[in-house]
C-alpha positions as CSV (number, residue, x, y, z in Angstrom):
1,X,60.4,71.6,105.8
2,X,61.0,71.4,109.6
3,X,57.9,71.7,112.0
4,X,57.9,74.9,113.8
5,X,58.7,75.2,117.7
6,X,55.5,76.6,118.8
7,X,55.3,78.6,121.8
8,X,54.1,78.0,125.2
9,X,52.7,80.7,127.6
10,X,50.7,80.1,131.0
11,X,49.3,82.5,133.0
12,X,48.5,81.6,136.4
13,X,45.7,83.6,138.3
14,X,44.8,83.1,141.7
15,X,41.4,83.3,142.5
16,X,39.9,82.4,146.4
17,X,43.4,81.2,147.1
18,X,43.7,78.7,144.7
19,X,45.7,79.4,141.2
20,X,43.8,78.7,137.8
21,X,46.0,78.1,134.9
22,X,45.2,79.5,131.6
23,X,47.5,78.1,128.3
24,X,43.9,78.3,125.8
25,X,43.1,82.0,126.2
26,X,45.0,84.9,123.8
27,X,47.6,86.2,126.5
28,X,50.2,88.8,125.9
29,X,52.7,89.9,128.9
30,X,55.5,92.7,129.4
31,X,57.3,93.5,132.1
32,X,61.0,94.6,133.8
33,X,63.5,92.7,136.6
34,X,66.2,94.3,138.2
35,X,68.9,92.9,139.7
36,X,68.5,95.7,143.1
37,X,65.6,96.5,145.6
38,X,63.1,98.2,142.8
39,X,60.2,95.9,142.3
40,X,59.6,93.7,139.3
41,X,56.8,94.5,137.1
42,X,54.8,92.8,135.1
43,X,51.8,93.4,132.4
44,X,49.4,90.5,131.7
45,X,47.2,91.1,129.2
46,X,44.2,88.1,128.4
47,X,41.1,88.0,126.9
48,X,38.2,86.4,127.2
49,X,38.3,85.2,131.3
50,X,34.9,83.9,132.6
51,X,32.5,86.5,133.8
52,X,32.9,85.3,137.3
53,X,36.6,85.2,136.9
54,X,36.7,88.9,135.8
55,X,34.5,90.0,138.4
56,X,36.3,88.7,140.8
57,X,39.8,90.3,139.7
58,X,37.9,93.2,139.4
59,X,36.5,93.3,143.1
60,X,39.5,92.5,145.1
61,X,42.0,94.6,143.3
62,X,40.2,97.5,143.7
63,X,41.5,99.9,146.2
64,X,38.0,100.0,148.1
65,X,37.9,96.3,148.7
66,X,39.0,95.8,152.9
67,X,39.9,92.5,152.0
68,X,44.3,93.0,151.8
69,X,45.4,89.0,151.0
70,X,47.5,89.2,148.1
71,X,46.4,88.0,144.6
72,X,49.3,86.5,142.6
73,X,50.0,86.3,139.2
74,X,52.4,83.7,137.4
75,X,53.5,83.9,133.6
76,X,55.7,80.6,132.8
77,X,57.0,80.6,128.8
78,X,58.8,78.3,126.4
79,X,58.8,76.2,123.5
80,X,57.3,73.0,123.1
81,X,61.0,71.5,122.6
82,X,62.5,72.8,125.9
83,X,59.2,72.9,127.6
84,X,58.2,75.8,130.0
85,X,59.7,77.8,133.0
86,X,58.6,80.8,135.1
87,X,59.1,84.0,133.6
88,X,57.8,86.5,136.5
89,X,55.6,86.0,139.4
90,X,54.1,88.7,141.7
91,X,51.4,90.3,143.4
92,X,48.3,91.9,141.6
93,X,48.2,95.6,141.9
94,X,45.4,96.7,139.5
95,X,42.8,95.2,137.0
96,X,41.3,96.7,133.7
97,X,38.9,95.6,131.3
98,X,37.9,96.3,128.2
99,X,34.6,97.0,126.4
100,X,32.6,93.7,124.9
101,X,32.7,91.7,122.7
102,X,36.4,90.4,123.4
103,X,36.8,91.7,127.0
104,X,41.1,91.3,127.4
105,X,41.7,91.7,131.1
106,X,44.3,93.9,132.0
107,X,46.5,92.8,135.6
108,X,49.1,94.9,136.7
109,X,51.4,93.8,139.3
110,X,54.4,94.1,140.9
111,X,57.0,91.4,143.0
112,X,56.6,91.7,147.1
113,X,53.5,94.3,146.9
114,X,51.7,92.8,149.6
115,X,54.5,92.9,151.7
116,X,55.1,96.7,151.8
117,X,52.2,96.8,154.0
118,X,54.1,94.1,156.8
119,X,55.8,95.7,159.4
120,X,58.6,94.2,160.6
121,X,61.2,95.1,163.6
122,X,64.1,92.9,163.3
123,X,67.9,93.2,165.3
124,X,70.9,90.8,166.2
125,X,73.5,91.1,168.5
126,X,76.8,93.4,168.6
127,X,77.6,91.3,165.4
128,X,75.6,88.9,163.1
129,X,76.7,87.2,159.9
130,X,74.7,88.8,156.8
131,X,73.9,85.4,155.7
132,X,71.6,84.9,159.0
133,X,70.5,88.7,158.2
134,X,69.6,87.4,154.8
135,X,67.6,84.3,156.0
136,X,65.5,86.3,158.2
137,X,64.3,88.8,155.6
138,X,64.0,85.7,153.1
139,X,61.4,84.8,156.0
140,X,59.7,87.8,156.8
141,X,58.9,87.8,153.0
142,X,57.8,84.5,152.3
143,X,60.9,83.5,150.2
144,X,63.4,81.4,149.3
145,X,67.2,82.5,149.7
146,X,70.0,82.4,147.2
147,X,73.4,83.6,149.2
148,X,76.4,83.8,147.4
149,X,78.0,87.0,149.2
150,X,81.1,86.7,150.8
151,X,80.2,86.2,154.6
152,X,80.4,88.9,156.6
153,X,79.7,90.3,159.8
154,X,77.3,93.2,160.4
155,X,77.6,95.4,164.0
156,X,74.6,96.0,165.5
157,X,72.2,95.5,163.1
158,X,68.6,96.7,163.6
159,X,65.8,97.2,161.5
160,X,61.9,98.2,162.3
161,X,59.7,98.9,158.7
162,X,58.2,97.5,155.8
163,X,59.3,94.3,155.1
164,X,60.1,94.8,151.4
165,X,62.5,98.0,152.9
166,X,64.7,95.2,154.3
167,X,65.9,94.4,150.7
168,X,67.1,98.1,150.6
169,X,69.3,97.6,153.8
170,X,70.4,94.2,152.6
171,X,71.9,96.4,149.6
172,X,73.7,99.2,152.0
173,X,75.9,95.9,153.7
174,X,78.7,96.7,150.9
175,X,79.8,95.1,148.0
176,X,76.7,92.9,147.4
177,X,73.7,93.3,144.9
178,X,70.3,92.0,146.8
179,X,66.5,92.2,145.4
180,X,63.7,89.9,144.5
181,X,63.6,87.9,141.8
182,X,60.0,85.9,141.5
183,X,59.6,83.6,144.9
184,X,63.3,83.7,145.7
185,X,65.4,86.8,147.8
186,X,68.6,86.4,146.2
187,X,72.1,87.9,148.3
188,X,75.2,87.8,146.0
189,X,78.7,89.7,145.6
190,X,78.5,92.9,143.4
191,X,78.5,92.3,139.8
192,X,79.8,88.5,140.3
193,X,77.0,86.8,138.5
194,X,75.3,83.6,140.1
195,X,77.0,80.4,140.4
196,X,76.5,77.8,137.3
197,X,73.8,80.1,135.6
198,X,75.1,80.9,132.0
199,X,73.8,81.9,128.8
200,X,75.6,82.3,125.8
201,X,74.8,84.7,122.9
202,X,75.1,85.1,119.4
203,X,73.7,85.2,115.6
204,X,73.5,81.3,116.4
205,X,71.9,81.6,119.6
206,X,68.6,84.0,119.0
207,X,70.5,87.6,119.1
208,X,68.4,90.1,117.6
209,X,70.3,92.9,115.7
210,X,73.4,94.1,117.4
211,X,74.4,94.6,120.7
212,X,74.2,98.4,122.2
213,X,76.9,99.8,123.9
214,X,75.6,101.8,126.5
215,X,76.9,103.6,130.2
216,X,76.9,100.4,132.5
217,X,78.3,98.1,129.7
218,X,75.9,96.7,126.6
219,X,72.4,96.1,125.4
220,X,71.5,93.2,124.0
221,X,68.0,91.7,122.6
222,X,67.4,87.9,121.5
223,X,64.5,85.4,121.3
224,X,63.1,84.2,125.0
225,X,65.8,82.2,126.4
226,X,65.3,80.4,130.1
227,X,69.1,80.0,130.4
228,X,68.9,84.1,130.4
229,X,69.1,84.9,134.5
230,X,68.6,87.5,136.5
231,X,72.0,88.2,137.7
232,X,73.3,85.6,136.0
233,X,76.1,85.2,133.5
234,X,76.0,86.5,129.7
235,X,78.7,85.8,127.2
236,X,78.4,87.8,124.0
237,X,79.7,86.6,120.9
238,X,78.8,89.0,118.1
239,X,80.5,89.3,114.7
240,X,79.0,92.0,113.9
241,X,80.6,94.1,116.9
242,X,83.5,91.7,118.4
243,X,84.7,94.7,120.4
244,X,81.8,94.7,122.7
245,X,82.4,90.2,123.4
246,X,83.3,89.1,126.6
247,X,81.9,87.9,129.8
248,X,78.8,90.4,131.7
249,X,76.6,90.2,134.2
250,X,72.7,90.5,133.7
251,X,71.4,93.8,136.1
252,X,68.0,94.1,134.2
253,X,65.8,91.5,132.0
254,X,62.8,93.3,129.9
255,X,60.4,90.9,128.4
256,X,57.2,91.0,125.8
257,X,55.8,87.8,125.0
258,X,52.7,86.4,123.7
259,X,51.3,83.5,122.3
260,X,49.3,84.5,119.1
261,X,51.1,87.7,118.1
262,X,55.0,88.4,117.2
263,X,56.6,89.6,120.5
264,X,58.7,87.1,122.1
265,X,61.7,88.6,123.0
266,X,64.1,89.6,125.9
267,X,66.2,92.7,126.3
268,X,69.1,92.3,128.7
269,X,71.2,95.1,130.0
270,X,74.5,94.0,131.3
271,X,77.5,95.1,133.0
272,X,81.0,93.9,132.2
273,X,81.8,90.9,134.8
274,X,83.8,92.1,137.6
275,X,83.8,95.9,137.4
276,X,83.1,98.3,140.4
């Protein structure tokens, strides 16, 4: 009989600046990633925290605390095979416990949070390339940048607001699909999914049930898979619906994981590679 794969999930808390790591604890986590400017969002569920831990969480999350630094969350999952990777990262919005005896923490949180609150005024000359554009809101954020966009030039670009809102005017340039995607700001062509970042699916691969066509293209769920992108590549190979194969391009990721119960899964809407 083979040895089973077991799991791994880590959730990373960050508590007086400094991020605890918890892999010993029950943890459960859902959440969503889109591929545009709406915020991730995440759901960490874990039991069992130390009291000073929960306190803690419980203090500065709370909409009366004056104290604005952002708290950050990390969930990292895998298998012991493959090992781990980052699954979602993000700013603590909310906390919620539980009654005794097993108090599970809820943390609610969402990607850039603390940075809707940052007021930025930004402009460039009569023209500017987008990728420069792009590196400047990458900074104003705190993030990396991934730019694969077709350079172009933008007239007399300005901007004064939030410095999440500059995501939502990286997205009105034309033709490109910008957002947020844990610590990086990532700046690509419509619908052309990242460069080398490919995951292919089928009965063989971890596919759950059978894909789902739906408006934008299909619906697909399989087993947690870290080759599965955010704007990346999909190539579906079912036999049970061969119409629906082909090459797509990953606009949303949900997730439900968790180390002691049965979810571990990711749902994946795509749109065919290449269509407007």
């Amino acid at each position: 009989m083979a040895e089973l794969d077991l799991r791994i999930v880590k959730v990373g808390i960050e508590v007086d600046g400094q991020l605890r790591v918890y892999s010993d604890l029950w943890v459960s986590a859902s959440g969503s990633k889109f591929a545009n400017p709406l915020q991730n969002e995440c759901e960490v569920r874990i039991s069992n925290l130390s009291k000073d831990v929960r306190q803690y969480l419980l203090t500065e999350t709370s909409p009366f605390n004056s104290n604005k630094t952002p708290k950050r969350v990390k969930v990292w999952a895998g298998r012991v095979s493959t090992g781990d990777f980052l699954l979602y990262e993000g700013d603590i919005t909310e906390a919620v416990p539980t009654q005794a005896p097993d108090i599970t923490l809820t943390l609610k949180s969402k990607t850039g949070q603390f940075s809707k609150g940052t007021i930025v005024a930004k402009s460039h000359g009569a023209q500017a390339p987008l990728s420069r554009i792009a590196a400047d809101a990458a900074s104003a954020l705190g993030l990396s940048l991934i730019f694969e966009a077709k350079e172009k030039l933008i007239s007399n670009y300005s901007f004064t607001g939030s410095a999440l809102n500059q995501v939502n005017k990286l997205s009105a340039s034309g033709n490109v699909n910008a957002y947020v995607d844990d610590a990086n700001l990532v700046v690509k062509d419509y619908n052309v999914p990242l460069a080398g970042i490919t995951h292919t699916l089928s009965e063989a691969t971890g596919m759950v049930g059978i894909p789902e066509l739906t408006e934008q293209g299909v619906k697909v769920t399989f087993l947690l898979d870290p080759n599965a992108k955010l704007g990346g590549e999909l190539v579906l190979d079912s036999k049970a619906n061969p119409a629906m194969n082909g090459k797509y391009v990953i606009y949303k990721l949900n997730f439900e994981i968790s180390n002691r119960d049965t979810p571990f899964y990711t749902i994946a809407e795509c749109k065919r590679a290449g269509e407007k």
